[in-house]
GUDOGU-119703 format. One record per atom (N, C-alpha, C): x, y negated, z negated; residue in one letter. Coordinates in steps of 0.2 Angstrom, whole numbers, plus 5000, padded with zeros to 4 digits. Each point is the difference from the previous one (the first is absolute). Layout:
! GUDOGU-119703
XYZa...
END
This chain:
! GUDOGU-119703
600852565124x499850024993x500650054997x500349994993x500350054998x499850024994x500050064996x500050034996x499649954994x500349974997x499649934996x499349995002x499950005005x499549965004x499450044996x500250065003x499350085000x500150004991x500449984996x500150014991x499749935000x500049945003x499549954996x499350025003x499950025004x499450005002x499550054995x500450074999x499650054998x500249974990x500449984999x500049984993x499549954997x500049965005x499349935002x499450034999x500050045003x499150045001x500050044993x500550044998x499950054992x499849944996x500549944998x500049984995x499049965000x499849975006x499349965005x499750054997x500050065002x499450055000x500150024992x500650024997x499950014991x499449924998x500349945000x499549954997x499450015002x499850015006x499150005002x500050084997x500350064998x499850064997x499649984993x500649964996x499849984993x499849944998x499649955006x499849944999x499550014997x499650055001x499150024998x499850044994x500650034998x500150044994x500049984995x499550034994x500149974994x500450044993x500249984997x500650024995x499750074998x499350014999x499650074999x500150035007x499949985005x500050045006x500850015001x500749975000x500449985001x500450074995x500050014994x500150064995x499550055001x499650035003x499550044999x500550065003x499950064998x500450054999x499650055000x500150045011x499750035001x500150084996x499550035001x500150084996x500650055003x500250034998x500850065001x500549965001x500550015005x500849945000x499949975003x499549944999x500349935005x500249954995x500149955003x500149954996x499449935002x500249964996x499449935001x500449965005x499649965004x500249965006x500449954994x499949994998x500649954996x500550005000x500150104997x500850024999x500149995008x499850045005x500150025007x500449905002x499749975001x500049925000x500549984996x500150014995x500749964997x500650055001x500050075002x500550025001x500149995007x499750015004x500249955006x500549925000x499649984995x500149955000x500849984997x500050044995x500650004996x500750055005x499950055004x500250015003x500549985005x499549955006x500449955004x500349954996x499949974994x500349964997x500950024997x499850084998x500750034998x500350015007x499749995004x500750065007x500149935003x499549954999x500449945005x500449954995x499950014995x500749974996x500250024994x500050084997x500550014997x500350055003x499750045007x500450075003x500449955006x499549955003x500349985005x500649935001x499849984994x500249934998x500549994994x499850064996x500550014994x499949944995x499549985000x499749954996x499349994993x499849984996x499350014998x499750005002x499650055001x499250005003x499549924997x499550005002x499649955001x499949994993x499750095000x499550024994x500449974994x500850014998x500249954997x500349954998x500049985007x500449925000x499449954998x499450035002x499449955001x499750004993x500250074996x499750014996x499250035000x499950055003x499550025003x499950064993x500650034999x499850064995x499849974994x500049964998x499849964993x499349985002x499949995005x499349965002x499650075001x500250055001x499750045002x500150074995x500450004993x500250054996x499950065004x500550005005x500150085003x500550014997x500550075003x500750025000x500249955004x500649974997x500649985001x500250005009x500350084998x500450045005x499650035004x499450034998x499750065005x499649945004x499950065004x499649975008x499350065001x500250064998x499550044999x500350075005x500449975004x500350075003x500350044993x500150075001x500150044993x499750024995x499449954998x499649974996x499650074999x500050034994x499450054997x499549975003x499550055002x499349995001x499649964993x500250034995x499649964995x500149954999x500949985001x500249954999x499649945007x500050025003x499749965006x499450005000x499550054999x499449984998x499749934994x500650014997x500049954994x500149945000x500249985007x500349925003x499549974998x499749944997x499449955002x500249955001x499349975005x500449935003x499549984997x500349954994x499549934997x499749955004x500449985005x499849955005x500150005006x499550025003x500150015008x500249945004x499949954997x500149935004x500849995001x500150044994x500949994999x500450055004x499450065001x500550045007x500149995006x499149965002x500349975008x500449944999x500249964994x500749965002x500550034997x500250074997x500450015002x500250045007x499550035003x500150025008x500149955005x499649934997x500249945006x500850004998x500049974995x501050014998x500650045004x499650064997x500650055005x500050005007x499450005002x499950025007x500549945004x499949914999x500349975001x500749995001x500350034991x500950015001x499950085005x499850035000x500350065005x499949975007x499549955001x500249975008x500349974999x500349954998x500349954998x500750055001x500050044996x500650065003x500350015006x499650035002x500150045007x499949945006x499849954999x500249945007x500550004997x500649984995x500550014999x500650025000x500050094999x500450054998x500249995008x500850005002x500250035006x499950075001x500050025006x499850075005x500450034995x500749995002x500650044999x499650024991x499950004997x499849994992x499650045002x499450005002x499150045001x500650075003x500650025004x500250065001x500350044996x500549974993x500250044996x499550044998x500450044996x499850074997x499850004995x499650004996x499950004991x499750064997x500250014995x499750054995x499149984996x499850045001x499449984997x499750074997x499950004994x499750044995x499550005000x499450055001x500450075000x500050025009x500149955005x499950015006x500750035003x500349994999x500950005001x500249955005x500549995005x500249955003x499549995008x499949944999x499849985007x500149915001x500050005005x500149925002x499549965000x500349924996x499649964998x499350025002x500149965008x499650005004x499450064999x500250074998x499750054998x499649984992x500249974996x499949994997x499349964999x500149965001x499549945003x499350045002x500350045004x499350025004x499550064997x500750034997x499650054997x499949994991x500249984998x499949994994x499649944996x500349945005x499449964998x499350005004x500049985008x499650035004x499550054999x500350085003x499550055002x499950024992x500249994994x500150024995x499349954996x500349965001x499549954999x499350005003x499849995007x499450045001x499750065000x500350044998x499850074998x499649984993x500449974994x499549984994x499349945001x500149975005x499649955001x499250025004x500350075003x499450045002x499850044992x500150014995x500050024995x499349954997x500349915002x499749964994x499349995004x500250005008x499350015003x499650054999x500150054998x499550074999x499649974994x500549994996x499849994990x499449945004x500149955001x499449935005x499650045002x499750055003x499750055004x499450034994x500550034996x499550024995x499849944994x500249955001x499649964997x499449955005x500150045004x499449985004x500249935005x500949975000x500349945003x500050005007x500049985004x500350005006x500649995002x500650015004x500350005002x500349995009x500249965000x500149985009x500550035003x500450064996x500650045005x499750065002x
END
């Protein structure tokens, strides 16, 4: 087993475990926008999603993102550029997602090129060094695990709470 291995498997289960968070969710439950600084499981769930999509091809790849190669940001009238890291609180409270049907395909999307990635990228590549904003430098491999991975799960426990108090279940 090398280092890819433990990135497709833990990517595999983020991206598995986001679609069954938001499969049950409806576009009122999906935006609802708990009281003091949180955000809606929507925003939480497309910046995830938009997130792995920028670091695995335009931080890692040097490439367009999915969002818009695919044309996602037109289908979806968000920002362009933003991903929601930086993002004003208001500003991110004010995300709406129109269509939930269209954010688990676009999580099936991403989640697929990011494996689709990493069976691919050689070792030597997951070792270098990269700048990441505003984290500063750490290796691919670091990257991966912590930014889209543990980064990623930490919101995803976010979108199962918001499920919780709308009374959903959840199976993590």
């Amino acid at each position: 087993m090398d280092i890819r291995d433990l990135l497709i498997d833990g990517i595999g289960q983020l991206n598995a475990w986001m679609d069954e968070a938001l499969e049950p969710l409806s576009k009122e439950q999906l935006n609802w926008l708990p009281e003091g600084k949180a955000t809606s499981a929507g925003f939480s769930a497309w910046h995830v999603i938009r997130t792995q999509d920028n670091i695995v091809n335009f931080v890692l790849q040097r490439k367009n993102p999915i969002w818009i190669e695919k044309g996602y940001v037109d289908r979806f009238g968000l920002p362009k550029v933003d991903q929601g890291t930086g993002m004003s609180l208001e500003d991110a409270r004010g995300i709406t997602i129109a269509e939930p049907d269209l954010l688990r395909q676009y999580n099936k999307e991403v989640g697929e090129d990011c494996i689709e990635y990493v069976k691919n990228v050689p070792l030597a590549d997951l070792e270098e060094v990269q700048q990441i904003k505003p984290l500063g430098e750490m290796s691919r491999a670091q990257v991966l695990r912590q930014v889209v991975m543990t980064h990623g799960f930490m919101h995803l426990g976010e979108i199962n709470f918001i499920k919780g108090v709308h009374g959903l279940e959840f199976s993590i």
